[in-house]
TINULUM-115484 format. One record per residue (C-alpha): x, y, z; residue in one letter. Coordinates in pm, 1 decimal, always signed. Layout:
<rs>
<r X="X" Y="Y" Z="Z" aa="A"/>
...
</rs>
This chain:
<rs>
<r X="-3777.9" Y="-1177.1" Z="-2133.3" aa="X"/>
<r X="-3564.2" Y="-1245.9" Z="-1816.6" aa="X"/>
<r X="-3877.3" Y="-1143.4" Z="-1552.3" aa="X"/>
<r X="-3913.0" Y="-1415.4" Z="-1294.7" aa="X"/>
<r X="-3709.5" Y="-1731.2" Z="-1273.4" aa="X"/>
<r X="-3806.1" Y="-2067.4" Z="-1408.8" aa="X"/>
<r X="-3715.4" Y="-2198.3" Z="-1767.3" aa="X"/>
<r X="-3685.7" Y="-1838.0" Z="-1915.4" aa="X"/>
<r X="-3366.3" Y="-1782.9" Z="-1681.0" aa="X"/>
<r X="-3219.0" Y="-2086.7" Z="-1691.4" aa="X"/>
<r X="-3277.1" Y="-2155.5" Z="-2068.1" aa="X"/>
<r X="-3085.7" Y="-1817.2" Z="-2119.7" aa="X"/>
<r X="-2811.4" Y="-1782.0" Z="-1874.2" aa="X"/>
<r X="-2562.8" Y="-1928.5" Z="-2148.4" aa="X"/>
<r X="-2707.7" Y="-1709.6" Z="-2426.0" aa="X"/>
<r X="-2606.0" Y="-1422.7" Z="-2212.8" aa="X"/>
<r X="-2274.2" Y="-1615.3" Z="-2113.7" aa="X"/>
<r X="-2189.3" Y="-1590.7" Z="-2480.1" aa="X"/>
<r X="-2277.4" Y="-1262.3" Z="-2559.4" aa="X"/>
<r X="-2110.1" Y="-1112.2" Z="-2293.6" aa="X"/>
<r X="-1742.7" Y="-1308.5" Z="-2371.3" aa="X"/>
<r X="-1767.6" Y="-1026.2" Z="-2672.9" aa="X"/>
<r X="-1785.3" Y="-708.8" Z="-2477.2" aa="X"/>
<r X="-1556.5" Y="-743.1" Z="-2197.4" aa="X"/>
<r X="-1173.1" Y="-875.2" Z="-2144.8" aa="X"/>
<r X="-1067.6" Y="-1217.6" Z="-2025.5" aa="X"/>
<r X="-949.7" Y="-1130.1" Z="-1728.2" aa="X"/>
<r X="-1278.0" Y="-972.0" Z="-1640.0" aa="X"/>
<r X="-1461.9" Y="-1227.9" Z="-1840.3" aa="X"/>
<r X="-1314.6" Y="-1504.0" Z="-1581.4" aa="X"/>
<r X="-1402.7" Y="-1245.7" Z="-1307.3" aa="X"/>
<r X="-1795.5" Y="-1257.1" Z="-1377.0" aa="X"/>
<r X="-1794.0" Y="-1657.8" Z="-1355.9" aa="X"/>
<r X="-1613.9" Y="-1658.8" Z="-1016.4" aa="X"/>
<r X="-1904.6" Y="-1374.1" Z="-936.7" aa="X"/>
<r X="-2206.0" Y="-1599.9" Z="-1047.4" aa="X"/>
<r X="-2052.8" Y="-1914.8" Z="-916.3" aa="X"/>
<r X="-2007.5" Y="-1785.9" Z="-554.4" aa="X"/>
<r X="-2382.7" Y="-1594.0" Z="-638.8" aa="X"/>
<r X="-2539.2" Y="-1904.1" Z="-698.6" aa="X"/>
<r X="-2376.0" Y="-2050.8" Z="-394.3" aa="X"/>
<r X="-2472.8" Y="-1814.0" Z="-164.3" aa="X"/>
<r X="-2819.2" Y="-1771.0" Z="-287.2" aa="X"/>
<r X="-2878.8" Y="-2170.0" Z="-205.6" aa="X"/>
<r X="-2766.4" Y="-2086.1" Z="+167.2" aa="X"/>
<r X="-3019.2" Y="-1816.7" Z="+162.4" aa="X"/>
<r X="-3284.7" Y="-1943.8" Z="-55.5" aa="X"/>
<r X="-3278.1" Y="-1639.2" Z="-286.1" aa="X"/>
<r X="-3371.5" Y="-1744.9" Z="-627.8" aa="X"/>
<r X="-3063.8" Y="-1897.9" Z="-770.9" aa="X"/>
<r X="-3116.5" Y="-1837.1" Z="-1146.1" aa="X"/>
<r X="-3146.6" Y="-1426.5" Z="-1053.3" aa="X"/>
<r X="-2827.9" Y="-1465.6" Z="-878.9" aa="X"/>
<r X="-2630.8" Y="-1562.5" Z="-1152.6" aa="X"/>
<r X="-2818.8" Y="-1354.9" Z="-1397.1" aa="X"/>
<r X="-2676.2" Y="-1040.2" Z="-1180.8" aa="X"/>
<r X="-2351.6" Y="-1231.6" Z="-1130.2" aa="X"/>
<r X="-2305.5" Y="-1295.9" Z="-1507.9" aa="X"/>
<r X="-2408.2" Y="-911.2" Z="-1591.1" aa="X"/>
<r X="-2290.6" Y="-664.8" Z="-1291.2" aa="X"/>
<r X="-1965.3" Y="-567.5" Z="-1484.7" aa="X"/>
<r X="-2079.2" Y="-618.6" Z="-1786.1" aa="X"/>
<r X="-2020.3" Y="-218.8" Z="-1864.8" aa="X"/>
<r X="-1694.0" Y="-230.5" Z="-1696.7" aa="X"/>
<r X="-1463.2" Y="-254.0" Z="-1959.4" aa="X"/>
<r X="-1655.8" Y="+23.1" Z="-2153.6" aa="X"/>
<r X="-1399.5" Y="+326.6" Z="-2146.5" aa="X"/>
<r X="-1453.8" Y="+577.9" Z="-1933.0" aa="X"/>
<r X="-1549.5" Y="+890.1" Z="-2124.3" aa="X"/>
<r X="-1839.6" Y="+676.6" Z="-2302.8" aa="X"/>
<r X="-1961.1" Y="+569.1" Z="-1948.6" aa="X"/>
<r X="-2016.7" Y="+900.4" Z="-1885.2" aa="X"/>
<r X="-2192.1" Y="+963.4" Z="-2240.4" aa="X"/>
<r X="-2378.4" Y="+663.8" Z="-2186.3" aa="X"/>
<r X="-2487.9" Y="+755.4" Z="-1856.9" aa="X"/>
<r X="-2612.5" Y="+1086.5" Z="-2019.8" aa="X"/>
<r X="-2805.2" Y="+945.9" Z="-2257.5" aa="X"/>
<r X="-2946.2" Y="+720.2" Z="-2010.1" aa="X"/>
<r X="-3046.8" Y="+1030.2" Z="-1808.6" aa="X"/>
<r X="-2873.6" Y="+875.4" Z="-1501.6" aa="X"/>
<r X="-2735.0" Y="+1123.9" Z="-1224.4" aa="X"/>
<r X="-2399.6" Y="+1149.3" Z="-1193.8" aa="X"/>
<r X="-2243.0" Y="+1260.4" Z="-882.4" aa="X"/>
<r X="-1905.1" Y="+1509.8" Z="-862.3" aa="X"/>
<r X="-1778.2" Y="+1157.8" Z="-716.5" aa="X"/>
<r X="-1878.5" Y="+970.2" Z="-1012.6" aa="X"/>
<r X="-1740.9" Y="+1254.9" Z="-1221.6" aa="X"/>
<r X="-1469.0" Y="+1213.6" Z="-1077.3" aa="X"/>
<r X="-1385.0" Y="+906.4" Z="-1102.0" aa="X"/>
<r X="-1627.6" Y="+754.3" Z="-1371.4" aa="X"/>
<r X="-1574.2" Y="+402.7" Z="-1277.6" aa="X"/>
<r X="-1776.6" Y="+379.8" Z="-1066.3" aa="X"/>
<r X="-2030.5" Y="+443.0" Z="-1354.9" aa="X"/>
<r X="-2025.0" Y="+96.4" Z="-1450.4" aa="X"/>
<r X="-2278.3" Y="-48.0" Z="-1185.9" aa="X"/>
<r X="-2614.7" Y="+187.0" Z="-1280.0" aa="X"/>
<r X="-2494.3" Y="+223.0" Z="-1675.7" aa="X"/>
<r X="-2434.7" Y="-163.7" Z="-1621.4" aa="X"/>
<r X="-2810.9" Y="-213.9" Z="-1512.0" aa="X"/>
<r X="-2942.7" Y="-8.6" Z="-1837.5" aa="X"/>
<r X="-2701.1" Y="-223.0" Z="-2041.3" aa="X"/>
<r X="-2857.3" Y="-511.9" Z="-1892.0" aa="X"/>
<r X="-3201.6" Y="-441.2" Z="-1951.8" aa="X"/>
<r X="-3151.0" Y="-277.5" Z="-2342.5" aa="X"/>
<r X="-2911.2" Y="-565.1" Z="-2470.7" aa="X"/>
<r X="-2964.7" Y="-858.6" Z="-2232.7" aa="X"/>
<r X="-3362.6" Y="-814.3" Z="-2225.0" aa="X"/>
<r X="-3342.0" Y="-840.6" Z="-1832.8" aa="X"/>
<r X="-3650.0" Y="-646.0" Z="-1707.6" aa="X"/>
<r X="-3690.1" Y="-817.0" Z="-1366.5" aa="X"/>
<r X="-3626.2" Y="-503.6" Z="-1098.6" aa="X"/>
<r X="-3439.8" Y="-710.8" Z="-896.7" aa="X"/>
<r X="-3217.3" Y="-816.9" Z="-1111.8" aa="X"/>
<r X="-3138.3" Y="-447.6" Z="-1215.2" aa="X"/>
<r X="-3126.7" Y="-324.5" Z="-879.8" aa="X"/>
<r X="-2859.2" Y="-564.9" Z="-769.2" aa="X"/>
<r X="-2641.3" Y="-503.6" Z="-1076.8" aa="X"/>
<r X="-2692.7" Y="-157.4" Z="-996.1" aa="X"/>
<r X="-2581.1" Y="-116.8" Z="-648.1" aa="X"/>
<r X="-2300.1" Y="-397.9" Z="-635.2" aa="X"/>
<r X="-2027.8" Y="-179.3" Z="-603.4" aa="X"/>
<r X="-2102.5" Y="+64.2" Z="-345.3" aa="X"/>
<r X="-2357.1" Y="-92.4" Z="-135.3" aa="X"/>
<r X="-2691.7" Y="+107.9" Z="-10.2" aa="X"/>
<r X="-2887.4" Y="+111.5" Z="+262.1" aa="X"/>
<r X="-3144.0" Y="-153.8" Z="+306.2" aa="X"/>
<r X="-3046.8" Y="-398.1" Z="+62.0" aa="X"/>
<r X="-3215.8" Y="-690.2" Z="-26.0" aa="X"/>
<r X="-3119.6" Y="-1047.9" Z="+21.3" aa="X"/>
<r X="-2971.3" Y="-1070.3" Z="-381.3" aa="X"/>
<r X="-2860.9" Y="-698.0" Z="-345.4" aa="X"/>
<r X="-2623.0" Y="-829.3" Z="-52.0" aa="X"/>
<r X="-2488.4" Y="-1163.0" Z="-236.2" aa="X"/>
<r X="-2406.6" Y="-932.3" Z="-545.4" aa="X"/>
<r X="-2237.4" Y="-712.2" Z="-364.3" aa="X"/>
<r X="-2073.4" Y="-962.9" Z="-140.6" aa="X"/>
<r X="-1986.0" Y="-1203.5" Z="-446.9" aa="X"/>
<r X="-1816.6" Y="-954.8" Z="-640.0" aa="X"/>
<r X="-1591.5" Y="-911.7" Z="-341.0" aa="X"/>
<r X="-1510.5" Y="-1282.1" Z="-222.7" aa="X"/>
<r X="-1546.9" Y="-1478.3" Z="-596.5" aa="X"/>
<r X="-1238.8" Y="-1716.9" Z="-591.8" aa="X"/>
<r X="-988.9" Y="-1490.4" Z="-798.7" aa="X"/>
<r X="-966.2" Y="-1192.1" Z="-552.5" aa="X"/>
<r X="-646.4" Y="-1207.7" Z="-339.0" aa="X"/>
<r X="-571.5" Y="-876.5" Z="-264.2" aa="X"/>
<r X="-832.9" Y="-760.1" Z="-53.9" aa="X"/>
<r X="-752.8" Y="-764.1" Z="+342.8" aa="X"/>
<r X="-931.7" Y="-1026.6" Z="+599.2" aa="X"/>
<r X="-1068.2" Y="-1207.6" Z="+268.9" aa="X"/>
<r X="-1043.0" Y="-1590.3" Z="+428.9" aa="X"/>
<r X="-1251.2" Y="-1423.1" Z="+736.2" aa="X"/>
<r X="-1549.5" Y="-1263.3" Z="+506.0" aa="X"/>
<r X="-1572.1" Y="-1525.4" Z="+275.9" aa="X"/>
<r X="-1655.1" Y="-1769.4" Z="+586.4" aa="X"/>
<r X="-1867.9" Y="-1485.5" Z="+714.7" aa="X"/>
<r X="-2044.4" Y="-1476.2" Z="+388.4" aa="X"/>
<r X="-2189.0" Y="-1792.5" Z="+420.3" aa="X"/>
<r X="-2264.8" Y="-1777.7" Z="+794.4" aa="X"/>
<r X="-2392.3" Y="-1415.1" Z="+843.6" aa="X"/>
<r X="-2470.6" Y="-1183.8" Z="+529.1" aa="X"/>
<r X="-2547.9" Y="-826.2" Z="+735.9" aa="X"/>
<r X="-2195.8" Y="-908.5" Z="+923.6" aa="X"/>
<r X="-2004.2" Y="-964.3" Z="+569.9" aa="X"/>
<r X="-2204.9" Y="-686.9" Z="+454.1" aa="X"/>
<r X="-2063.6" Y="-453.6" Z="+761.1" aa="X"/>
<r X="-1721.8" Y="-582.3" Z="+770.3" aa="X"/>
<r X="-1644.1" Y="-541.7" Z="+358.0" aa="X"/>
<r X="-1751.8" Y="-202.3" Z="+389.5" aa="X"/>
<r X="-1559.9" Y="-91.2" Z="+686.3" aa="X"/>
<r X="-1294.6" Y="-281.1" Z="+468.3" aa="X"/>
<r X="-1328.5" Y="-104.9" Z="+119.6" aa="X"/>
<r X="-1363.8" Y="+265.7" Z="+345.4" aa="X"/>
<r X="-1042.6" Y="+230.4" Z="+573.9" aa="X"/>
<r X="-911.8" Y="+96.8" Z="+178.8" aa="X"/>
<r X="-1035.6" Y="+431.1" Z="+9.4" aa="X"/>
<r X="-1013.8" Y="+685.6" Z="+336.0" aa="X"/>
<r X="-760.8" Y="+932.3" Z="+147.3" aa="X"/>
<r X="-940.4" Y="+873.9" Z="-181.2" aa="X"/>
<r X="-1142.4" Y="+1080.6" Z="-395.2" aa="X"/>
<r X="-1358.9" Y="+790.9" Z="-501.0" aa="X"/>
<r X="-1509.0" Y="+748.0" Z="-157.9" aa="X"/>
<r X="-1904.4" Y="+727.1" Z="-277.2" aa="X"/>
<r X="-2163.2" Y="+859.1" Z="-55.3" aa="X"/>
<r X="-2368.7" Y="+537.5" Z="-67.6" aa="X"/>
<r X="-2125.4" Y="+345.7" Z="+46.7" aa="X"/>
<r X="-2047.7" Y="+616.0" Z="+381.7" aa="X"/>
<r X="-2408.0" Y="+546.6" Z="+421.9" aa="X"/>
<r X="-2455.9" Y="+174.6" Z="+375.0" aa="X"/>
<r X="-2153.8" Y="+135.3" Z="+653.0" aa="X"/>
<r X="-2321.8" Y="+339.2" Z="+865.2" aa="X"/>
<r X="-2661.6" Y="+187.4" Z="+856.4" aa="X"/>
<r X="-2497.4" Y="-168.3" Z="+855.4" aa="X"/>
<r X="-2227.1" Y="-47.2" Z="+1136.2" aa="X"/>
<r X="-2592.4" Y="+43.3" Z="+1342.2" aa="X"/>
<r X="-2707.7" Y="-304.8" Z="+1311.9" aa="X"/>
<r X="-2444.7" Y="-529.6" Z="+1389.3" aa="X"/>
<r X="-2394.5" Y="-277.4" Z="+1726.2" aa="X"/>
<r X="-2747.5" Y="-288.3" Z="+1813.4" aa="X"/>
<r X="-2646.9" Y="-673.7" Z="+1805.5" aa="X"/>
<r X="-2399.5" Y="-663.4" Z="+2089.8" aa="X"/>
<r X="-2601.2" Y="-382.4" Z="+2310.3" aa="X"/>
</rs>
């Protein structure tokens, strides 16, 4: 069981590696390596456990390429909530179905783990150290190139997490501002980021 760190992890990270080639494209498949590389390296700047952060770097898309009228069956039979957003535009989906994936095929029961897959894509509130180098990692791993001010938030990444944190959403909102994919969690993780880095400069 993948519950806290040490041999269990580590023995099992390229067990998972290999299962998890099967059930998603290449493209994506080189993705989630760029994802837990950069998770690994930014949990040794921040002395989050290293072995979680590729766990959740290795599995937070690993219902992404899952089509989406069976995310949203899944998701049902999972009993999770889905918003009208998420309706929508089910997607987004693939971070909290991605989380009960992980934990039914990939035997990953540590909360932390699950929580970070879970919120990767939008962002919350609050979020842990590992919640914010998911998150952050998925945005800055070494084959994104389309997404504005990346050379300045991937330095920021590894100088000031709640500042990359802030400045990727502002980023993905002004991105999505005429969309109808703009999640609430994300309006409110801005906003409660947004209130820390100004409380900063007051």
């Amino acid at each position: 069981m993948f519950t806290r760190g040490g041999r269990d992890l580590s023995s099992n990270i390229y067990k998972i590696q290999k299962k998890l080639r099967k059930y998603i494209d290449e493209e994506r498949y080189w993705h989630t390596l760029g994802v837990m590389y950069t998770a690994a390296s930014l949990a040794m700047r921040y002395d989050v456990d290293i072995e979680k952060a590729q766990v959740a770097g290795l599995l937070h898309d690993c219902a992404k390429c899952i089509p989406n009228s069976k995310k949203l069956k899944l998701c049902r039979q999972y009993h999770l909530t889905i918003s009208e957003t998420e309706e929508q535009a089910p997607y987004l989906l693939h971070a909290p179905l991605g989380a009960c994936i992980a934990k039914e095929k990939y035997d990953v029961t540590d909360p932390e783990i699950l929580s970070a897959i879970t919120w990767h894509t939008t962002g919350k509130p609050e979020m842990t150290a590992l919640e914010k180098i998911i998150f952050l990692a998925d945005y800055i791993e070494p084959m994104r190139t389309k997404a504005s001010n990346l050379p300045e938030i991937r330095r920021m990444a590894f100088e000031d997490l709640d500042l990359a944190v802030y400045t990727t959403l502002r980023d993905t909102l002004l991105y999505l501002k005429d969309s109808t994919s703009l999640d609430k969690h994300s309006v409110e993780a801005y906003n409660y980021y947004k209130q820390i880095i100004e409380s900063r400069e007051a």
